[in-house]
N, C-alpha and C positions, 0 to 999 in steps of 0.2 A: 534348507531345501536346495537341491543341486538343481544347478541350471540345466538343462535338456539340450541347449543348443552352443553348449561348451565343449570345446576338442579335448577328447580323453588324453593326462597327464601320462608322465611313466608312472606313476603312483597309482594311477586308474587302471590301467593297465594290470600290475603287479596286485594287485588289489583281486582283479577279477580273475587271475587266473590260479590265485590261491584260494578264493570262492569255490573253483571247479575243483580243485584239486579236495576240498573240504567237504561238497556237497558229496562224490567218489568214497572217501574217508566213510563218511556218515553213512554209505551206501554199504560199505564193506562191514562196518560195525552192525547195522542189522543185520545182514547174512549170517555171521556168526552168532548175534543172538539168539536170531531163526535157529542153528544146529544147536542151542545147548542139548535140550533134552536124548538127541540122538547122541550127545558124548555121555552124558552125567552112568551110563552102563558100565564103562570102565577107567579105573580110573586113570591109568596111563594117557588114555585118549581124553577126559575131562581136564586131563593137568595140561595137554597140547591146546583144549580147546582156551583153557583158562588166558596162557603163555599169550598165544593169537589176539583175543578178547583184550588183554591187559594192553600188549601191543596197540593195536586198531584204536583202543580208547585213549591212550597217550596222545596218537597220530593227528585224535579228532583234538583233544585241547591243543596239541602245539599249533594247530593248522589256524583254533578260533583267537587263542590266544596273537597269532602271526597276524593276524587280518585286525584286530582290533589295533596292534603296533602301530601298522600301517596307515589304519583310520586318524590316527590320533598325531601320528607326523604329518597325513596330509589336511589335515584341519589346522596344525599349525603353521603350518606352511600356507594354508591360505590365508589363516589369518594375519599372519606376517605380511604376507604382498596385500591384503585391505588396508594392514595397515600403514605400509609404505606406499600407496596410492595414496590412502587419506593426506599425507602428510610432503606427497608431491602436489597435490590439489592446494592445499595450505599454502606450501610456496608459492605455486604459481599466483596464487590469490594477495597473496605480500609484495611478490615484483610488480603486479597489475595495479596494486596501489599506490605504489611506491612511484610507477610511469606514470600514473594518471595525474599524481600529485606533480608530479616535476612539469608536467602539459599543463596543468592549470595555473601554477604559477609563470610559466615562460606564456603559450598560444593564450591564457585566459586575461594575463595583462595586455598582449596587444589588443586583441579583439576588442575588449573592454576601451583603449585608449580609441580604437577607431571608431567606436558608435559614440565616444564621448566629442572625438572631431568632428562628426556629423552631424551631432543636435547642435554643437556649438556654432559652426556653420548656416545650420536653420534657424537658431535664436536672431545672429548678426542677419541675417537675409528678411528676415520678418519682420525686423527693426528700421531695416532698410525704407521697406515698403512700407511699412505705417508712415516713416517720414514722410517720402514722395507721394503716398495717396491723403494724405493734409494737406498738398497746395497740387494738384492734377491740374495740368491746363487742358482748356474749355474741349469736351468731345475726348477725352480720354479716359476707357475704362479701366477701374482700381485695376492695383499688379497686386498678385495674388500672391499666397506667400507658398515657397518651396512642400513643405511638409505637406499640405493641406491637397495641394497640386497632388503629389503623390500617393495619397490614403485614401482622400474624398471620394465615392464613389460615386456624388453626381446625383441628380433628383432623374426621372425619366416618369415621360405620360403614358398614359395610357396604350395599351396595346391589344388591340383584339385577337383572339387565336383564331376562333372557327365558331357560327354560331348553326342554330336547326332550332325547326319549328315546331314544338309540343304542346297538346291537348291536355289539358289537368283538371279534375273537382275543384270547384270552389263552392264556397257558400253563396248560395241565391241573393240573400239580405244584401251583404256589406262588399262582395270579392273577393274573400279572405280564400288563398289555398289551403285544403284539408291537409294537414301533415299525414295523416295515413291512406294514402288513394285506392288501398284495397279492403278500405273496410265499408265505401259509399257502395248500399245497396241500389241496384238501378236496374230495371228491366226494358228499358230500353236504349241505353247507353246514352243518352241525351241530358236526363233527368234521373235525380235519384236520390236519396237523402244519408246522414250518416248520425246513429246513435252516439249521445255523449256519455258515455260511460259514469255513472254514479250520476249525473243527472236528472235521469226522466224528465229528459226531452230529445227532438232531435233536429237538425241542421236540411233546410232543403238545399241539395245540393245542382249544380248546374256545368255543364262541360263548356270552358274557356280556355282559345289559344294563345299562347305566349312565344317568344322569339328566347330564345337559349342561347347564350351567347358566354361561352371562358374567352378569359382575358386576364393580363397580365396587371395588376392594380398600378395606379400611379405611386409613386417613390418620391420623396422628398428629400431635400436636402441632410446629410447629418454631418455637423462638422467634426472632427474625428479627433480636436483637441489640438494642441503644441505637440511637436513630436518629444521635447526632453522633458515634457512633463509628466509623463508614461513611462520614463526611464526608471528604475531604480534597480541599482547595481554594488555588487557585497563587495566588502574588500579583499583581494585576493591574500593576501600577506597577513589576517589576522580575523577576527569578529567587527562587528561593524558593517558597516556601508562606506561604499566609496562615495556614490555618489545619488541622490535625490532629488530629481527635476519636479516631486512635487508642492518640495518649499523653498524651492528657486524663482525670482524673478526673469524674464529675457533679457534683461542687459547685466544680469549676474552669471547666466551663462555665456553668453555673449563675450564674456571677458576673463573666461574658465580658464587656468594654465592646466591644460591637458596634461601635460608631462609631469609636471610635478604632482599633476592627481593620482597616476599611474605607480609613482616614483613607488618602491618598498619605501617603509618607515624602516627606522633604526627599532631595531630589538632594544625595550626598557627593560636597565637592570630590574633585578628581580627585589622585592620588599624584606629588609630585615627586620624579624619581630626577637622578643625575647622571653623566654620566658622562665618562672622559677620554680623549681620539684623539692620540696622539703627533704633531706636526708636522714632526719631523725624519725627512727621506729614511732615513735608513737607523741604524740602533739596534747595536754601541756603534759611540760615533766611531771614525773610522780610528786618530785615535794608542791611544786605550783600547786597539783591538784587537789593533793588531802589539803591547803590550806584554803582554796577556794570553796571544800565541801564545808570545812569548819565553820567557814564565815553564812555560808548558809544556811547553815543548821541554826548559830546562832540568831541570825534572823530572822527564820524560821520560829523561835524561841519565842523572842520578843513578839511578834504580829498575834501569836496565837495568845497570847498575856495581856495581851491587850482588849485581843476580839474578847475573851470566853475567860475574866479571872476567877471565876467558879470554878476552872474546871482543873486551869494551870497554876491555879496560887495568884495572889494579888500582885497586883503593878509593882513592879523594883522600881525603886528610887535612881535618880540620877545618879549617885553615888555609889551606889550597888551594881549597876550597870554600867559605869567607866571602864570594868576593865576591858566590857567587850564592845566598847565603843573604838 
């Protein structure tokens, strides 16, 4: 399907104005058709008409024949630049990998090394502060540790937004409000009752004010954990993990060589195995074979001389049977 809102090629072009030229063509060819019967009277003038006709019909195939050429260079020719697009999309899509990988291994080991110096900073800081708040002198509140300071979001009370004062159904008996307040029949808006659906029975109901009040609920504390214990980070240079702050203790991080965590590994030569491909046709040789059937057949012999001597002759003696012992 040709695109509509694609700028006509010189192909397009050339295309369309051999079209016109064809549609003319085809226009001239029934003209002449239209006069045969006024030639076919004589035949001089039938032989001009024929000449013309033969003519005009040539005109029309070289014209359909020329537009089809045409079709068929510019279909290859589009197809050529799809497919020299596809295949600049490819590249582009190679060097894009090609960049991302080289930024992952350079920008992905720093970053990686700096969140690794910042939990290790928080481990030794939290450390700290366990020490000193196990001997606190007297009227000193704990010192809180780094991570906790910065994640925690804090407990907070209650907050009233805006409240208003509403009239609602309730049940006469107990107080209970009706969950559906348009279904309490009542003819004087005071009093009224409401059917309990599958029931049979029904609810005297009674109009009671209440105070409406949104508000923001009270928040409690949540502590939001160790910060390297939340960490877990791949290794940039291979499969694996770098690193696992979730089976880490705080004074194992605490005591982390960042830099050597970061470092590349050495590339492990690679495993040599061996292995062996028979070169002979066919496995065992011919003489091996026939003398492995031999030996079978004879045993074969003997079991069935044994099982059935009715049927194979009676048991051979020891001596009889040495040779094929």
């Amino acid at each position: 399907m040709k695109n509509p809102f694609r700028k006509p090629s010189e192909t397009d072009k050339r295309i369309a104005a051999v079209q016109a030229e064809l549609k003319a063509a085809r226009a001239a060819l029934a003209a002449i058709d239209a006069s045969k019967a006024a030639a076919q009277g004589d035949g001089v003038v039938f032989a001009k008409w024929s000449a013309d006709r033969n003519a005009a019909a040539l005109e029309v195939d070289r014209l359909t024949d020329l537009i089809e050429t045409y079709e068929t260079d510019a279909e290859a020719a589009r197809k050529s630049e799809a497919d020299a697009a596809a295949r600049r999309q490819v590249a582009e899509a190679r060097k894009a990998a090609d960049e991302l990988a080289n930024r992952i291994r350079t920008h992905g080991a720093r970053i990686m090394g700096e969140l690794l110096s910042l939990a290790k900073e928080c481990a030794g800081q939290a450390l700290i502060a366990k020490a000193l708040n196990a001997n606190l002198p007297e009227g000193e509140a704990p010192i809180p540790t780094s991570d906790i300071l910065a994640r925690d979001l804090g407990a907070e009370d209650r907050k009233d937004i805006k409240s208003r004062e509403v009239e609602l159904w309730v049940v006469a008996d107990d107080g209970r409000i009706v969950g559906d307040q348009a279904a309490v029949i009542s003819s004087d808006g005071i009093t009224g009752h409401f059917h309990v659906a599958g029931a049979g029975f029904r609810w005297r109901c009674a109009r009671r004010k209440f105070r409406e009040v949104e508000f923001n609920p009270r928040t409690l504390p949540d502590w939001p954990g160790s910060l390297f214990s939340l960490i877990r980070l791949p290794r940039i240079d291979g499969p694996g993990f770098l690193f696992d702050g979730a089976l880490l203790t705080p004074e194992a991080v605490a005591d982390l060589d960042v830099a050597a965590a970061v470092a590349p590994r050495k590339k492990q030569p690679r495993p040599t195995q061996f292995e062996l491909i028979p070169v002979d046709p066919t496995w065992p040789p011919a003489l091996l074979r026939k003398l492995i059937l031999d030996v079978f057949r004879r045993l074969r012999g003997r079991y069935c001389r044994q099982t059935d001597p009715r049927r194979y002759g009676p048991r051979t003696s020891r001596a009889s049977a040495a040779p094929f012992l």
